[in-house]
C-alpha positions in Angstrom: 171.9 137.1 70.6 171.5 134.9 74.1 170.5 131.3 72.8 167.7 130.4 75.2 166.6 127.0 76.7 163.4 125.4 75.4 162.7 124.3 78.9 161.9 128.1 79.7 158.2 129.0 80.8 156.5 129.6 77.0 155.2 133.1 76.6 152.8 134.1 74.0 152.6 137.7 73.1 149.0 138.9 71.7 148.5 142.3 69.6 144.7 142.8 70.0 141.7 141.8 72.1 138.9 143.5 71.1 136.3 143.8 73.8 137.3 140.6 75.7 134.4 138.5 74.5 136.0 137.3 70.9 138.2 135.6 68.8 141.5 137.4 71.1 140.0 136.7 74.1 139.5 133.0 73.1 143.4 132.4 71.9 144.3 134.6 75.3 142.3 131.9 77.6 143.1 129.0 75.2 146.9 129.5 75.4 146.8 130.0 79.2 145.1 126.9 79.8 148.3 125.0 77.6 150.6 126.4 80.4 151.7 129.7 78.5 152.2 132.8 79.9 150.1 135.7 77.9 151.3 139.1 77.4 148.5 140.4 76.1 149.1 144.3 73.9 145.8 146.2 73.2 144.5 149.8 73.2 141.5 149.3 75.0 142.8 149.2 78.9 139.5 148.3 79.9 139.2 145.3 78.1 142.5 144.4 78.5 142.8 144.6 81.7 139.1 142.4 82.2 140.9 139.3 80.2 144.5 139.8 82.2 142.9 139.5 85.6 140.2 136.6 84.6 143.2 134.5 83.3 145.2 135.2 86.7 142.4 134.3 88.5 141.8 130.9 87.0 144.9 130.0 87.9 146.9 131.4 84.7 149.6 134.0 84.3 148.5 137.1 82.0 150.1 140.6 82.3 148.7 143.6 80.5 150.6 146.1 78.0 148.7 149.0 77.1 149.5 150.4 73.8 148.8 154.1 73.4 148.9 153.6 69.4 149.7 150.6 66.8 152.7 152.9 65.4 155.9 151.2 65.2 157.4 153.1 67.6 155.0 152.1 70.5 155.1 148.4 69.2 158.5 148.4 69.8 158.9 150.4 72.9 156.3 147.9 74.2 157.9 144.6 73.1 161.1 145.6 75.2 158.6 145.9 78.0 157.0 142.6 77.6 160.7 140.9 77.4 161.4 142.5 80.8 158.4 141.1 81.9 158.6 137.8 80.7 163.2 137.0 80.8 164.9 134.6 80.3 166.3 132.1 81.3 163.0 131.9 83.0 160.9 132.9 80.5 160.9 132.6 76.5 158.8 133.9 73.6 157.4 131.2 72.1 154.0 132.1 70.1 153.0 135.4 69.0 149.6 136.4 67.2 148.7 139.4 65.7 144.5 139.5 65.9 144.4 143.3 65.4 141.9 145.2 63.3 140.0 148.3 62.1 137.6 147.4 60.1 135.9 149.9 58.3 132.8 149.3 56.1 131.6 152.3 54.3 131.3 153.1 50.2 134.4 153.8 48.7 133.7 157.7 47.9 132.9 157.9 51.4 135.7 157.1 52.8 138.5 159.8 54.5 142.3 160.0 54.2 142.6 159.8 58.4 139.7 156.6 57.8 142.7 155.1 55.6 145.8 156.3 57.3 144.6 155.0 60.3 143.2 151.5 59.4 146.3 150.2 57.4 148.5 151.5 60.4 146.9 148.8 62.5 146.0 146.2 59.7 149.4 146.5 58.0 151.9 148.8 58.9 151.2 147.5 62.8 151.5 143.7 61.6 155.0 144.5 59.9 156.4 146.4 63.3 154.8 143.7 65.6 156.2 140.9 63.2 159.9 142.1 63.3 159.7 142.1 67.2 158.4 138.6 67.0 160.6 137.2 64.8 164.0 138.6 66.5 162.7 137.6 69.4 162.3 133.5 68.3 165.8 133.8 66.1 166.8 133.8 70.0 165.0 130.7 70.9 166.5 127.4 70.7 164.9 124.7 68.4 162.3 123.0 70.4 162.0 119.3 70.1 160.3 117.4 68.5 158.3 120.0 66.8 161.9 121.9 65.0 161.2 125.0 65.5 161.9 128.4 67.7 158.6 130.0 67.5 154.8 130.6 65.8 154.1 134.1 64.7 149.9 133.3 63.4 148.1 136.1 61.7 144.0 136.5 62.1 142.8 137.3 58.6 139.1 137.4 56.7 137.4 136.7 54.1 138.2 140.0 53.1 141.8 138.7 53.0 141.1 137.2 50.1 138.8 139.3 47.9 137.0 142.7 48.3 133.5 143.2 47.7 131.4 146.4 48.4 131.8 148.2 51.2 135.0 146.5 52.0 137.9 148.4 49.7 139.7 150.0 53.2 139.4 146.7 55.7 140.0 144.3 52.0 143.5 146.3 51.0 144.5 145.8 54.7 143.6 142.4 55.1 145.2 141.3 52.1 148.4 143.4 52.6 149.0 141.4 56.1 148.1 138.2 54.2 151.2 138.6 51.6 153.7 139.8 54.5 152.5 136.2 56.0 153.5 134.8 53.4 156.3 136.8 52.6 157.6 135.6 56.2 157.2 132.1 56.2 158.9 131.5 53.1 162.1 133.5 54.2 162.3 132.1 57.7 160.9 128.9 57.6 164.6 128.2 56.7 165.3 129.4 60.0 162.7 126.8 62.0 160.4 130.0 62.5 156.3 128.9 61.9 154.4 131.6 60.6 150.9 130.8 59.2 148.0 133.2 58.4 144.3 131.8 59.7 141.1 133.1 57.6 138.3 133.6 59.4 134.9 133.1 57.1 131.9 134.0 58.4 129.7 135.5 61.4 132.1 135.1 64.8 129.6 134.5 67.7 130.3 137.6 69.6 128.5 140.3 71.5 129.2 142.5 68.7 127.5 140.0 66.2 124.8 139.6 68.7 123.9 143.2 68.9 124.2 143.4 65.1 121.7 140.5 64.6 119.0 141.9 67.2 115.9 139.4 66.9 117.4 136.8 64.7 120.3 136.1 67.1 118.2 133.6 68.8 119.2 131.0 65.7 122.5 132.4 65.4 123.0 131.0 69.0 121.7 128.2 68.6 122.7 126.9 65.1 126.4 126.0 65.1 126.1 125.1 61.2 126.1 128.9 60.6 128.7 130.5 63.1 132.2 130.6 63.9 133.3 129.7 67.5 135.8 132.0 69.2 137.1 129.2 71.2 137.0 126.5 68.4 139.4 129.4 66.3 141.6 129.6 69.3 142.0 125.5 69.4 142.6 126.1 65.9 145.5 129.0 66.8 147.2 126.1 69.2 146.6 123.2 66.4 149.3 125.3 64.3 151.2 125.7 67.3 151.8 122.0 67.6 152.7 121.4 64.0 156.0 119.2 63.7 158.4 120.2 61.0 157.8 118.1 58.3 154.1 119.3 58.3 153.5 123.2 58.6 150.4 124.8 57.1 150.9 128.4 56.0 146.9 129.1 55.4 144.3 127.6 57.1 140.6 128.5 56.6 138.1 128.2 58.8 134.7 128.4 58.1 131.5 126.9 59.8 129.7 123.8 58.3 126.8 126.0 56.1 128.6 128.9 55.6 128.4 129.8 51.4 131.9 130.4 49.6 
């Protein structure tokens, strides 16, 4: 494979951006405004395309990649667009994060066959495909200095990532299944200078969708920042890991806010 230059444009490729007002939209603005280029892959065009064109017009570079599925095949057809996109020698792959979901909260005896086909295809199958296209594309990189290595590949995870509770047996068996390839990952290619690290997120995300859920008591939620995550204080945490040296790489981090109970 083409060895290329560390002194090419950094590209981050992102799997998943909800509705453009959380934790992928964050990382997506937070990235552009360290100089990288986003490629930004997503099923939902009209989102997608909102976050693309706000990051071009504040002066970033952002290109949208609509994916029609998160099957392996359309992973991969749509990584080969993004490195067409984004080639070198101008151009390299430096970051990648995969943020996508389907979380599905329902009692267990409830729940369908398509209800579990589908969510592990985007919580775990999806994060296998997306992760092999991420990690041939850095085993391509030379080794940046001083940090030692050719690329991040960062996970979002839960607390569901960790332990299920009711209600949670579907989105928990997903969560957890992208947590062990994480891990998996950065204990076979760590050897090769490649960062992978899996972020849990624990606890309420300030987000429309956590707004609308919380009707009159959003008002505190707002303005209490003991009890709530910050999308853009998880993406400064998503560049943190970025900018690890060698001698110092964290495989989990957990983020949680200041009263949060765990």
């Amino acid at each position: 494979m083409l060895s290329v230059s560390n002194t090419a444009k950094r590209v981050l490729v992102l799997a998943g951006v909800g509705n453009a007002a959380g934790t992928g939209a964050a990382v997506a603005r937070r990235f552009a405004k360290e100089g990288y280029s986003i490629a930004l892959l997503a099923r939902q065009g009209k989102a997608l395309h909102h976050i693309e064109n706000e990051i071009n017009r504040s002066g970033g570079h952002a290109a949208a990649f609509p994916l029609l599925s998160y099957s392996r095949d359309d992973i991969s057809s749509t990584w080969i667009s993004v490195q067409e996109k984004f080639s070198a020698p101008e151009y390299n792959i430096r970051a990648a994060v995969f943020n996508a979901g389907q979380p599905i909260f329902k009692p267990f005896l409830e729940i369908t066959p398509e209800e579990v086909s589908n969510s592990l295809e985007v919580s775990t199958a999806a994060a296998f495909a997306f992760s092999r296209e991420a990690i041939l594309s850095f085993k391509g990189n030379d080794i940046e200095e001083p940090l030692g290595k050719r690329g991040t590949l960062l996970f979002t995870g839960a607390t569901a990532s960790l332990r299920g509770s009711p209600m949670t047996s579907l989105f928990a068996a997903g969560k957890s299944g992208a947590r062990a390839l994480s891990q998996s990952l950065a204990k076979e290619f760590g050897k090769d200078n490649i960062h992978v690290s899996h972020v849990i997120i624990d606890g309420y995300i300030l987000t429309d969708r956590t707004r609308q859920m919380m009707g009159q008591r959003v008002g505190n939620f707002e303005a209490n920042s003991n009890i709530r995550l910050s999308p853009e204080s998880i993406a400064d945490a998503f560049v943190y890991l970025t900018k690890q040296d060698r001698s110092s790489w964290t495989w989990e981090l957990d983020l949680r806010p200041a009263h949060e109970k765990w």
